[in-house]
C-alpha positions in Angstrom: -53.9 10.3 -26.3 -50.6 9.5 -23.7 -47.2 10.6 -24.7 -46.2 8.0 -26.5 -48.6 7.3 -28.5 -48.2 11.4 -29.7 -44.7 10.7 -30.3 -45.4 7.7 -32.5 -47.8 9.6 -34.6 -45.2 12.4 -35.0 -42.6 9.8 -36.1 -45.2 8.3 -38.8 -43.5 9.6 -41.6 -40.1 9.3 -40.7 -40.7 5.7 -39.5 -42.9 4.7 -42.8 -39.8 5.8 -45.2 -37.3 4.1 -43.1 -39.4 1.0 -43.4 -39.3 1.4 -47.0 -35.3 1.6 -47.1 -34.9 -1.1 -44.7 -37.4 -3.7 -47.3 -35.7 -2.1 -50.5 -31.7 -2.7 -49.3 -32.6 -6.6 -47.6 -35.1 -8.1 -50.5 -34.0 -7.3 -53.9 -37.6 -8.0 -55.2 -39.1 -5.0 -53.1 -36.2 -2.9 -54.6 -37.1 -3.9 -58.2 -40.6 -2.5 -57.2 -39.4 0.3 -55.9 -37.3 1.4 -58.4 -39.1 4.4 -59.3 -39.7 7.4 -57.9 -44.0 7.5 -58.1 -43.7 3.3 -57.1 -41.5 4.2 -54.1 -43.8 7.2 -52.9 -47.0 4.7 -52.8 -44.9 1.8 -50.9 -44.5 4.7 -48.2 -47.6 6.1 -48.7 -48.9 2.5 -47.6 -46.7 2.5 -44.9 -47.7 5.4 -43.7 -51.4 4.3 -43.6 -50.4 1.4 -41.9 -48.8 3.4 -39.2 -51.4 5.8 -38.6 -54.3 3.7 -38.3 -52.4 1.6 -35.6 -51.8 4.8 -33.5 -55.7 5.7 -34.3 -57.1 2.2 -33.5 -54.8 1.2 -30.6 -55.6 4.1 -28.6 -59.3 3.9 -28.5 -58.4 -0.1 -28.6 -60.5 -0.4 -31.9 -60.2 -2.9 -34.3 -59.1 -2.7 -37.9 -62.1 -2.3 -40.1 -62.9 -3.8 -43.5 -61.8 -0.7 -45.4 -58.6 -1.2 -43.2 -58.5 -4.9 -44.2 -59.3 -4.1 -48.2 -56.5 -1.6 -48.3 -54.3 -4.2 -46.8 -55.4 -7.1 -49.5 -54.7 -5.1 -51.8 -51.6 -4.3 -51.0 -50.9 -7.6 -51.2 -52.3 -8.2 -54.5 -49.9 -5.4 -55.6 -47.0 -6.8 -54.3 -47.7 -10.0 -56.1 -48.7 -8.4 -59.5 -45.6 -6.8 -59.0 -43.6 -10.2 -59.2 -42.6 -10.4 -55.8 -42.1 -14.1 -54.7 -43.4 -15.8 -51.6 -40.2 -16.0 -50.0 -39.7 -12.7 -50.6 -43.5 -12.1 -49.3 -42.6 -14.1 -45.9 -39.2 -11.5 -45.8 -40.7 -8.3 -45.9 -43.1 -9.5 -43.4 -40.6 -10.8 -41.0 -38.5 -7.2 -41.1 -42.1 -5.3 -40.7 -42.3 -7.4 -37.4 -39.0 -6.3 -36.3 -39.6 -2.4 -37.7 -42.9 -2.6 -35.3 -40.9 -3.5 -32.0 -38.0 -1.3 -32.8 -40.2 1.7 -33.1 -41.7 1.4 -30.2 -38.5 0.0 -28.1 -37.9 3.8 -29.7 -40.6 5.5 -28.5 -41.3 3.8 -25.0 -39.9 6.2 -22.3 -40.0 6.2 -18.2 -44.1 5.9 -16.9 -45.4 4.9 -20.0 -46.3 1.1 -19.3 -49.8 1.4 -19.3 -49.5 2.8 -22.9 -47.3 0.2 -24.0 -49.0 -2.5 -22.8 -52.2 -1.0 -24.6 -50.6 -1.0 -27.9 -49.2 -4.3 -27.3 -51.9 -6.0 -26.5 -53.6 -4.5 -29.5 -50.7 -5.5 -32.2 -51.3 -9.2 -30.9 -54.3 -9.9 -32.6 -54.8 -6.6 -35.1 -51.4 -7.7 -36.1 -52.3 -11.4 -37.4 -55.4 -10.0 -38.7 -52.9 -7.7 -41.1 -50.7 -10.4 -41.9 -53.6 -12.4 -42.8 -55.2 -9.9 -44.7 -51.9 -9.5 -47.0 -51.0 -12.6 -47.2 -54.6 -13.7 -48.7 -54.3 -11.0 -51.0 -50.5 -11.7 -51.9 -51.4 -15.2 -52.8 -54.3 -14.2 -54.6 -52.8 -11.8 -56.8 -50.0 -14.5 -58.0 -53.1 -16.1 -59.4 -52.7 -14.0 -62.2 -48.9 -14.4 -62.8 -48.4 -18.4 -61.4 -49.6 -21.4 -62.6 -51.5 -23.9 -60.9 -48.3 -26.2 -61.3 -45.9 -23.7 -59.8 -48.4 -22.8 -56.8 -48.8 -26.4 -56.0 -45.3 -27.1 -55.5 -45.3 -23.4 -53.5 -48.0 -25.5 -51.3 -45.4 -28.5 -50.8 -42.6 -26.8 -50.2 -44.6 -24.4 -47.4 -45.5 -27.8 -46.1 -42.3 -29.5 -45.8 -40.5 -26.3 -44.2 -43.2 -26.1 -42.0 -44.4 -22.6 -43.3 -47.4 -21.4 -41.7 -48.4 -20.0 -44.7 -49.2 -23.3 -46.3 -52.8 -23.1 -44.9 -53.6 -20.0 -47.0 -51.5 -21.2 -50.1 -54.1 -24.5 -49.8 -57.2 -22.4 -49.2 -56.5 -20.2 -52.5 -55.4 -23.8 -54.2 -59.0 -25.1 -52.8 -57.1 -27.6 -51.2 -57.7 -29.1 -47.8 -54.7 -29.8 -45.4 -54.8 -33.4 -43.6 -53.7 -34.0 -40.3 -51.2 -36.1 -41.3 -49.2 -36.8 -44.6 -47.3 -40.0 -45.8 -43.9 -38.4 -47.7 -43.3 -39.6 -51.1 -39.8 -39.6 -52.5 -39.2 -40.9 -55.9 -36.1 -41.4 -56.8 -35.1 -41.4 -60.3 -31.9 -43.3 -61.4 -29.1 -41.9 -62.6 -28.8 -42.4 -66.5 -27.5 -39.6 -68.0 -28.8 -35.9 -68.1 -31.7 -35.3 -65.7 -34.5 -34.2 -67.2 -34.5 -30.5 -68.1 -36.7 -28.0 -65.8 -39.3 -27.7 -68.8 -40.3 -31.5 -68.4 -40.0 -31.6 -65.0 -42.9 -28.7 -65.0 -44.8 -30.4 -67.7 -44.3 -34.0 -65.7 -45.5 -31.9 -62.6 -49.0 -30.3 -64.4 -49.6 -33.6 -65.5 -49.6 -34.9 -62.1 -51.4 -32.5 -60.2 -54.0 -32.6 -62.7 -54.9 -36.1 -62.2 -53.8 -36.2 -57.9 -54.4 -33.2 -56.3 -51.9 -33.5 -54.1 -49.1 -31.0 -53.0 -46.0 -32.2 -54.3 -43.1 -30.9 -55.8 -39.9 -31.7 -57.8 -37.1 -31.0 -54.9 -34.0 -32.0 -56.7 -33.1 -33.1 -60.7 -33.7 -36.3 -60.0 -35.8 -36.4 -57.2 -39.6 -35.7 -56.6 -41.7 -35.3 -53.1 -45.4 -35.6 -53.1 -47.6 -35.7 -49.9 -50.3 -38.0 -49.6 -53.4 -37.6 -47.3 -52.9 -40.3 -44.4 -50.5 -42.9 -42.7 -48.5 -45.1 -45.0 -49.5 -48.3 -42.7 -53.0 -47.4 -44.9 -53.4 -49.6 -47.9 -55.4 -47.3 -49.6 -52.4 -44.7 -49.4 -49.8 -46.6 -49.9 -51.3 -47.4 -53.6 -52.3 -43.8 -54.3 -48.4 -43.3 -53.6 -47.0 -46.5 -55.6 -49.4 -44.9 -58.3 -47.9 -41.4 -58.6 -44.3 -43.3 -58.9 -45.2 -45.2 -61.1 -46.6 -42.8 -63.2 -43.1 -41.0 -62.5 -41.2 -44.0 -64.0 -43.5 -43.9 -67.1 -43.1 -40.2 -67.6 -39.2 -39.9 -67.4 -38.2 -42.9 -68.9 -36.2 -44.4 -66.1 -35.9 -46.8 -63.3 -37.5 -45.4 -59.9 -37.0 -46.1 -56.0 -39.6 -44.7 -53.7 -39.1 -44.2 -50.3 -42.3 -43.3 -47.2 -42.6 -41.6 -44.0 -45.5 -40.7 -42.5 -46.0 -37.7 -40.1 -48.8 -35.1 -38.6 -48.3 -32.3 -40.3 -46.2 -30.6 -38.1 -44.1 -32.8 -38.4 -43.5 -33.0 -42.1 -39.5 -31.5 -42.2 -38.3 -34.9 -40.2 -40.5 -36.8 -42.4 -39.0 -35.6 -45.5 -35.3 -36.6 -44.3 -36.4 -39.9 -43.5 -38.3 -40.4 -46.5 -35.1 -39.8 -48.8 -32.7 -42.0 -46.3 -35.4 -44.8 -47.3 -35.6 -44.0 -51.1 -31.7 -44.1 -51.3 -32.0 -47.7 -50.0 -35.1 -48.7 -51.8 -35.0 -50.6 -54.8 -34.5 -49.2 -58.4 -37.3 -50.4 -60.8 -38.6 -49.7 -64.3 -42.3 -50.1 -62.7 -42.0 -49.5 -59.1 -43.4 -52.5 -57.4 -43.7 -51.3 -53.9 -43.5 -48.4 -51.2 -40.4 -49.1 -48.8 -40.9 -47.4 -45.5 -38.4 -48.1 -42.6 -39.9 -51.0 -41.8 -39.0 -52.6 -44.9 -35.3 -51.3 -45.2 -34.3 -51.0 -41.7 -31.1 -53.8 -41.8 -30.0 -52.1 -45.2 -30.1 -48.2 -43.4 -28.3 -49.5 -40.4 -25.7 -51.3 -42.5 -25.4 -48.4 -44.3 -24.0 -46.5 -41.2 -20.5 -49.0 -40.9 -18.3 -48.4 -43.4 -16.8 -52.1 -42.3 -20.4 -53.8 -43.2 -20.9 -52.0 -46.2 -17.2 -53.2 -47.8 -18.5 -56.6 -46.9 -21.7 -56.6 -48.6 -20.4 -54.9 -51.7 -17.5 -57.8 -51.8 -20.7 -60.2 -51.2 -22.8 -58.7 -54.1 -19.8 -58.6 -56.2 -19.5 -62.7 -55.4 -22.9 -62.7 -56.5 -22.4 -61.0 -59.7 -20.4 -63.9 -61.0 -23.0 -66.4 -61.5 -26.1 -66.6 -63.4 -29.0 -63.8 -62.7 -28.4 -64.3 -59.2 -29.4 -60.8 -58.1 -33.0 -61.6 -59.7 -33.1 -64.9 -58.0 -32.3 -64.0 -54.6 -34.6 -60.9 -55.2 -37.7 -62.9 -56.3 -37.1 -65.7 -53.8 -37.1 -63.9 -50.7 -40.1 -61.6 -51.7 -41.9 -64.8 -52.5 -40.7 -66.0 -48.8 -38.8 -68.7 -50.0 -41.3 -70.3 -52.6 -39.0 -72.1 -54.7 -42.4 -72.6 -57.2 -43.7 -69.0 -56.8 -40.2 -67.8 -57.4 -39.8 -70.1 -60.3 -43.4 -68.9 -61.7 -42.4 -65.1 -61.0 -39.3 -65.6 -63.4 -40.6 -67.9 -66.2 -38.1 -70.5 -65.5 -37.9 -74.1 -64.2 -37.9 -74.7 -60.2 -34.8 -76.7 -61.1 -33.3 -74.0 -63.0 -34.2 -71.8 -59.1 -32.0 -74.5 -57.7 -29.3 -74.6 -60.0 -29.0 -70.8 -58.9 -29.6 -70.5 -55.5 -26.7 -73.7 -55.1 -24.7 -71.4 -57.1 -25.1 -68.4 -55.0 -23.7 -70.9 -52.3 -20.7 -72.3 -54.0 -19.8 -68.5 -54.6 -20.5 -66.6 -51.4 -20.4 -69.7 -49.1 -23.7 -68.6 -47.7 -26.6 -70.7 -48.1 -29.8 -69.2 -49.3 -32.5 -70.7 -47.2 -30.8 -70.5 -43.8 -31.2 -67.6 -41.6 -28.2 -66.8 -42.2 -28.1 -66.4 -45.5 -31.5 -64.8 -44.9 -30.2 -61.9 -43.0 -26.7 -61.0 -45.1 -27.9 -61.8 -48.6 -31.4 -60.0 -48.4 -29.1 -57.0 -47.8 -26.6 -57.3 -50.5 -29.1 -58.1 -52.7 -31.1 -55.1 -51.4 -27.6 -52.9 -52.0 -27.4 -54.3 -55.9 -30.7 -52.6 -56.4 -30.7 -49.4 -54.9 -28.4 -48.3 -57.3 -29.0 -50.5 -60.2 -31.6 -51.8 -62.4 
């Protein structure tokens, strides 16, 4: 065995306690399971295992075996039992990373290079095989003190951040990852309290239990859910008008839902773009459609000039004066102009649509069915019910 592998073995101990010190002073969760003395002997205990079967294995350039790997699972199950939470998980492993290069940054003297590239060429792979190993049994063990609800949104959140560690949290969830995701945001108005967190988990259960999917409820009013596939999909774009509507039943309240699609990877932009669509999208009792940027595209880019959005809100507030104009406008433009559809849509007489869209004229001095009343008054009318229904 070279010099510096001797050295590391002979700093084992010392290295394994500092490891624990370092874990117990930056996560308070590993403190709170090392506040006792017999607790914090068997987290160094562990770490000195950990140490001395890398110095054992890396110098015969062995590789961990499965009583190496068991030990390690279970250390992870402990952690989790213990009430650790994943974030916590994810920061004790990132400071064992950095504890690893320091010691041997430590260690590493003058004509030992052929040593230190032995070792690190051994920590590549032994070292993901670790991580693995814990994290598998880390996630397993919060089996026993999670619920399926809770772990879910775990899996959504791991998703959006872009956590590598969503590919475990789906395997333990028997979950399969897609390529690609559409990102749901639902958008629930603003009438009063939000809903307290005990609904929103109940509200969540219930809809995990009939769509597996990973989703999650990101602010008060506000809930993400991924769906398998691209949102130019017809088949996806109803499984996601389906989970907001069943949103909207559940809390009561108008919704707006807002889509991006991305590869997995991919999913952090997604999400951003997903809310700047739901926060133009239209408020609804029953959502009636998935607005993705190619549906609110003139409303986000009005949205940007604080000059075009005074002059829409003076337009819709022109609008406001006359008779269920809003509701007209609305009903005539998604029924492309159809004065009979639109009259059918509303339960009222074409001549009563007339009567109203002439009105909207006299008012705003914009005419309906010309392009340009096409292009301004889709927008304020688009503006009225994003934030109103």
């Amino acid at each position: 065995m070279g010099d510096l592998f001797k050295l590391l073995e002979s700093r084992i101990c010392a290295n394994a306690r500092r490891s624990v010190e370092v874990y117990a002073r930056e996560v308070p969760e590993f403190r709170a399971v090392a506040a006792t003395g017999p607790q914090r002997d068997a987290l160094v205990e562990f770490a000195v295992l950990l140490r001395r079967r890398t110095v054992e294995l890396a110098a015969d350039e062995r590789p961990l075996g499965g009583d190496d790997l068991a030990r390690i699972v279970a250390a992870g199950r402990e952690r989790a039992l213990a009430g650790m939470s994943l974030a916590s998980h994810d920061h004790v492993l990132g400071l064992h990373s950095a504890l690893a290069v320091q010691e041997l940054h430590e260690a590493a003297g003058p004509g030992e290079a052929d040593a230190l590239m032995r070792l690190l060429g051994w920590l590549g792979p032994q070292g993901t095989a670790a991580k693995d190993a814990y994290t598998h049994g880390f996630l397993d063990g919060q089996g026993n003190v999670l619920t399926f609800t809770h772990r879910v949104q775990q899996l959504a959140t791991a998703l959006l951040g872009g956590d590598p560690v969503a590919a475990g949290l789906a395997e333990v969830l028997g979950m399969t990852l897609a390529p690609r995701y559409t990102v749901t945001v639902v958008r629930i108005a603003e009438r009063g309290a939000p809903p307290p967190a005990g609904e929103r988990e109940r509200i969540v259960g219930a809809l995990t239990a009939e769509r597996p999917v990973p989703l999650r409820w990101r602010e008060p009013l506000e809930l993400v859910a991924l769906v398998p596939g691209d949102s130019a999909q017809a088949r996806v774009r109803r499984r996601a008008l389906d989970l907001a509507r069943a949103v909207a039943s559940a809390v009561g309240r108008p919704c707006a839902v807002g889509a991006s699609s991305a590869n997995r990877h991919a999913l952090p932009d997604a999400l951003a773009m997903a809310r700047r669509i739901s926060a133009a999208a239209p408020l609804r009792a029953v959502p009636r459609e998935v607005s993705t940027l190619q549906d609110v595209f003139v409303e986000l880019g009005a949205g940007r000039l604080p000059e075009v959005e005074r002059w829409l809100r003076q337009v819709a507030q022109q609008l406001a004066r006359g008779p269920d104009l809003v509701a007209t406008l609305d009903a005539y433009y998604r029924h492309d102009m159809n004065r009979l559809a639109t009259a059918s849509h509303l339960h009222i007489h074409p001549r009563t649509v007339d009567y109203r869209l002439h009105r909207a004229r006299e008012l705003t001095g914009i005419a309906p069915a010309t392009a340009h009343g096409v292009r301004v008054l889709t927008a304020a009318v688009a503006r009225v019910l994003a934030v109103s229904a």
